[in-house]
C-alpha positions in Angstrom: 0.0 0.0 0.0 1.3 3.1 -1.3 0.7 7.0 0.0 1.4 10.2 -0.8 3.7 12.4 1.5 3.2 16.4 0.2 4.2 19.6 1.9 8.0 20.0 -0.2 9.0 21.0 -3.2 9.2 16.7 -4.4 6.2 15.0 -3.4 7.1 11.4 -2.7 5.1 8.1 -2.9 6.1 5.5 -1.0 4.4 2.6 0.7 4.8 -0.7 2.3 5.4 -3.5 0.1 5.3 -7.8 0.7 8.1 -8.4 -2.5 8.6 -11.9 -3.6 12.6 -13.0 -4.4 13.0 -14.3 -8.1 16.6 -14.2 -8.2 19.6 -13.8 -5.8 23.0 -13.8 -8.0 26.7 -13.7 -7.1 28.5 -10.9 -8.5 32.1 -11.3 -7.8 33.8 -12.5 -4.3 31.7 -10.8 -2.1 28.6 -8.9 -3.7 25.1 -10.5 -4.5 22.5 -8.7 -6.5 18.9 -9.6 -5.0 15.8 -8.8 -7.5 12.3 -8.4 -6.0 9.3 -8.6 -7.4 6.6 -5.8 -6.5 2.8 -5.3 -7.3 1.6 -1.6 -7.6 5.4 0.2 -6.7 5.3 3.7 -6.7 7.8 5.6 -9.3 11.1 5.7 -8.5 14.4 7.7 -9.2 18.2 7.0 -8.8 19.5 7.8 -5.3 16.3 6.5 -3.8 16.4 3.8 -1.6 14.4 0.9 0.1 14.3 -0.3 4.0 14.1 -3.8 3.9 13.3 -5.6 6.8 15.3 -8.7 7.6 12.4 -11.4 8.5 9.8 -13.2 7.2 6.9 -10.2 6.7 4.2 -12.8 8.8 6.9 -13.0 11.6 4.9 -10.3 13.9 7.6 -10.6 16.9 10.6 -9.6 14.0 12.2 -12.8 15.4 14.8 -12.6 12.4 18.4 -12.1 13.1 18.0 -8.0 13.1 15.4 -5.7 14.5 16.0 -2.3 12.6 15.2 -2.2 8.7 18.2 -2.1 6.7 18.6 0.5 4.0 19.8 -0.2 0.3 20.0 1.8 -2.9 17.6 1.2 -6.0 20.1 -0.3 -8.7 17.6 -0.8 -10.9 13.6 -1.1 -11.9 12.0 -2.8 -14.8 8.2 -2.5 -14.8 5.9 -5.2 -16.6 2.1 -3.6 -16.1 1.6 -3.6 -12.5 4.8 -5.6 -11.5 7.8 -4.1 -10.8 11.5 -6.2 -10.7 13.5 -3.9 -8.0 17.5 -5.0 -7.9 19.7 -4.4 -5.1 23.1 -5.2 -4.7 24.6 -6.3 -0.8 27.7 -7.6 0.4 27.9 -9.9 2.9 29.1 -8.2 6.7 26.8 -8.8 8.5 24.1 -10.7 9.7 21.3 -8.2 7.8 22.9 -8.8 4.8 23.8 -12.6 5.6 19.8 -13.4 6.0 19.2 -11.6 2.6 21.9 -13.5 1.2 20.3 -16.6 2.1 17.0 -16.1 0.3 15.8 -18.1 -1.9 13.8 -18.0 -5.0 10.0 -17.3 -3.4 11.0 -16.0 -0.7 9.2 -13.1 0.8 10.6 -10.1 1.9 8.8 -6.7 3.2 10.1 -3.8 1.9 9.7 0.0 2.9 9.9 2.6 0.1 10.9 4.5 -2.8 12.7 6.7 0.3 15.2 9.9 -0.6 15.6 12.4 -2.8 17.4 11.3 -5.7 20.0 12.6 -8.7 18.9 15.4 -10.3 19.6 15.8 -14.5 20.8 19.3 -15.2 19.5 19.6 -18.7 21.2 22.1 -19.9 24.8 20.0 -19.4 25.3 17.5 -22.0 28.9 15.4 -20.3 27.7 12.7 -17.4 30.3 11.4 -15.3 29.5 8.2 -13.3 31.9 7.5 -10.7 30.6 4.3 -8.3 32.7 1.4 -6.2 31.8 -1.2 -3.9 28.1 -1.2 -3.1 27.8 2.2 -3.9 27.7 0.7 -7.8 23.7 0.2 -8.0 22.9 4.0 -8.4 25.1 4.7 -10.4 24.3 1.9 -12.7 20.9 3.1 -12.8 21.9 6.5 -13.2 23.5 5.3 -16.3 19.7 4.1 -18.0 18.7 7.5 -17.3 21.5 10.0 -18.6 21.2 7.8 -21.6 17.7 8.4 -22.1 18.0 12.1 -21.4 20.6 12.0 -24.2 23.8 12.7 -22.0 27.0 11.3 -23.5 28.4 9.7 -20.3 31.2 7.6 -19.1 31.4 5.7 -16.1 34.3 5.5 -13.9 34.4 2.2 -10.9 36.7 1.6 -8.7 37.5 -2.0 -6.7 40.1 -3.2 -4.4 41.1 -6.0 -6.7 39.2 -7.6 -9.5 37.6 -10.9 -8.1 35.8 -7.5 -6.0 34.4 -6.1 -8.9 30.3 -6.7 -9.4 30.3 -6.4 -12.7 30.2 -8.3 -15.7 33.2 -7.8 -18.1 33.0 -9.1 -22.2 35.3 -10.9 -24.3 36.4 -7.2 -25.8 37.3 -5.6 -22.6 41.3 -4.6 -22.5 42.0 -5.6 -18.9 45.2 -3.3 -18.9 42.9 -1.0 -20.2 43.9 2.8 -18.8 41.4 4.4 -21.1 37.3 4.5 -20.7 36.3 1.8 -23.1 33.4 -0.5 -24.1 33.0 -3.9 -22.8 31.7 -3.8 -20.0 28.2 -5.1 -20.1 26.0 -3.0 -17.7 27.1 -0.4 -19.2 27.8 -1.1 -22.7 23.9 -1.3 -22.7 23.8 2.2 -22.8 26.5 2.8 -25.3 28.6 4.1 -22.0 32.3 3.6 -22.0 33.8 2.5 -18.9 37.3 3.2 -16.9 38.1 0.4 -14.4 40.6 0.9 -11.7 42.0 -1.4 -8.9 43.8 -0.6 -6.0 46.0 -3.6 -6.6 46.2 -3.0 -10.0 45.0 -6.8 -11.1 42.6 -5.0 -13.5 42.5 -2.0 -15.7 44.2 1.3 -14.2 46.7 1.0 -11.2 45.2 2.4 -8.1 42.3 4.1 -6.5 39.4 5.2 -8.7 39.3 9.0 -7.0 43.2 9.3 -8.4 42.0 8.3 -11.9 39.0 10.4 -12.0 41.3 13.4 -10.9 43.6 12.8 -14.0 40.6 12.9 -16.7 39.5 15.8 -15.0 42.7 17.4 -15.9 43.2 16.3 -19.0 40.1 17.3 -20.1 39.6 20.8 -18.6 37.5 22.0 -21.3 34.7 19.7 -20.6 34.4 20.9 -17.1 32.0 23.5 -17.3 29.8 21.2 -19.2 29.7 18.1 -16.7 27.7 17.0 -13.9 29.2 14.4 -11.5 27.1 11.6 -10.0 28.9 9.7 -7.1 28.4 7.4 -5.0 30.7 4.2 -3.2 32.6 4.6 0.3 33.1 7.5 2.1 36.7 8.2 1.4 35.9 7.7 -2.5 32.8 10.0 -2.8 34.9 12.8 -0.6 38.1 12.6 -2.7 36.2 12.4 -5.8 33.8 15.8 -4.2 37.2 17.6 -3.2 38.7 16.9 -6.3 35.6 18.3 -8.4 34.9 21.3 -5.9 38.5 22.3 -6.7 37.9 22.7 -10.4 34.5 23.8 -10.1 32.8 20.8 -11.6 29.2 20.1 -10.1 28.7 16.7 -8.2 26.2 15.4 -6.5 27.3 12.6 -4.1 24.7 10.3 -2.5 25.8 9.6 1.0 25.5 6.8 3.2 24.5 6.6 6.9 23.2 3.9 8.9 19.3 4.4 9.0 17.2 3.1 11.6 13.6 4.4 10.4 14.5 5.9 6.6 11.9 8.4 6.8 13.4 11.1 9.3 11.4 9.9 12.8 14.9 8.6 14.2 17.4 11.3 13.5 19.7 9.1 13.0 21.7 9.4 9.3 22.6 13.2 10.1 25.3 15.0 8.0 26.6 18.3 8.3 26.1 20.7 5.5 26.6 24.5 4.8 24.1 26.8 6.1 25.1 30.9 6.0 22.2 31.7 7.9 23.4 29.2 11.1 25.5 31.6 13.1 28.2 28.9 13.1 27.4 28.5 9.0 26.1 24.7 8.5 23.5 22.4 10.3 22.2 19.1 10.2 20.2 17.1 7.7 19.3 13.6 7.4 20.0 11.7 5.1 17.3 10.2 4.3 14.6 12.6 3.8 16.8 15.9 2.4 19.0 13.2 1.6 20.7 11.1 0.2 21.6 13.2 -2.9 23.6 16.7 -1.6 25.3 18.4 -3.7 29.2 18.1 -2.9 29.8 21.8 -2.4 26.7 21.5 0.7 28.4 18.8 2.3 30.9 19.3 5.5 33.0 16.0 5.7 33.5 14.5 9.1 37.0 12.9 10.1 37.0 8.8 8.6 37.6 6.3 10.7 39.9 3.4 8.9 37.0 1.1 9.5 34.9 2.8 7.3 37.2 2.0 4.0 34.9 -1.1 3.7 33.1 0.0 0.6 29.7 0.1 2.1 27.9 0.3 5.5 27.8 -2.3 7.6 24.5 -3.7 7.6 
């Protein structure tokens, strides 16, 4: 059941829905993408997200392994009439994620959602640059249906710490020395996106951290600047160095952040961020992530101090 939340600039829809599991694939090593199947799902944008509670939905006393909802970006949505096919992608760390990994075809699983506000297209900027790792991939992968269909040329820049990490399916054509955004890899060759793939350890395309490549095309290409938007999303370090790097030559990003959500509809005040505010006397406040959220422009956002535990590409759910 679906309702209608007005009173801000984006009216949202969102509802409670009883999905049913028709596929849980693995990825790579450690990432699994899990497709539900909806009746009657409200529209939905990328950057938006779903709470999905980890129990069976007729388990009244939420006797499964977790007790808060557990909150996971849209990475796609295919619509057949009244049925929706919603994918996710998780990583196994904990034991949210290890119940969802253990699903089954049939299954049932409740969800909460569309939740967020989502990526914006500027249309009056024709360059879109996708830059996604780790479980931060599945907006940015959806991202890339819609910048095609808005006519963008695009390419997408992903990042992994090695490549038996990477969730994404590579074809026969792909150069894995590659340094160069090419075709070949096959969620994105879909929309006639070329991709540049870099790993940390260097076992597949570009030598090192995906925020260091990004930087270099951004300065080789200093003319194409002012006619870019950036859409980011992946671990914290990542969508900060890829933020500093585009506030610094004045390239426009919006970075979808992650924070552990309890509630996903603002009641908890838990997912706060900081973010520039000249009328605060000490110039920024809170917002939460999940209502003004998770989409903020990078230029908004105040970065807090990163703990070495959060390199993990992902929260840990």
């Amino acid at each position: 059941m679906a309702e209608k939340k007005t009173g801000s600039p984006n009216s949202i829809v969102k509802g409670s829905f009883r999905t049913r599991v028709v596929a849980n694939t693995p990825l790579c090593r450690e990432h699994r993408r899990l497709t539900l199947e909806a009746r009657d799902f409200p529209e939905a944008t990328p950057g938006q997200f779903l709470q999905i509670r980890c129990s069976a939905p007729d388990d009244a006393l939420g006797s499964g392994p977790v007790l808060i909802r557990r909150p996971f970006s849209i990475g796609g949505l295919e619509r057949n009439g009244d049925v929706s096919r919603i994918a996710i992608m998780l990583r196994v760390v904990g034991q949210g994620t290890r119940w969802l990994a253990g699903l089954n075809e049939g299954d049932e699983v409740e969800v909460l959602g569309p939740l967020g506000r989502p990526f914006r297209i500027d249309p009056d900027r024709p360059l879109a640059w996708l830059v996604g790792g780790g479980v931060g991939l599945p907006p940015i992968l959806w991202m890339a249906e819609f910048v095609h269909r808005a006519d963008k040329q695009a390419i997408a820049f992903c990042g992994a710490r090695s490549a038996d990490l990477l969730p994404l399916r590579l074809m026969p054509k792909f150069d894995r020395s590659g340094c160069e955004p090419q075709p070949g890899v096959e969620e994105f060759d879909r929309w006639g996106i070329p991709t540049l793939i870099s790993t940390d350890d260097g076992s597949l395309g570009a030598v090192g951290r995906i925020p260091e490549q990004f930087a270099a095309y951004l300065d080789a290409h200093p003319e194409q600047r002012a006619q870019a938007v950036v859409y980011t999303c992946g671990p914290e370090p990542m969508m900060r160095a890829v933020a500093e790097a585009c506030d610094a030559r004045s390239v426009t990003c919006q970075v979808s952040m992650e924070r552990m959500m309890a509630c996903g509809m603002g009641t908890c005040q838990s997912c706060v961020t900081r973010i520039r505010d000249d009328a605060d006397p000490e110039g920024w406040t809170y917002r939460l992530c999940c209502t003004d959220g998770p989409v903020f422009f990078s230029h908004q956002i105040l970065w807090d101090e990163v703990s070495p535990e959060s390199e993990a590409d992902g929260c840990l759910y």
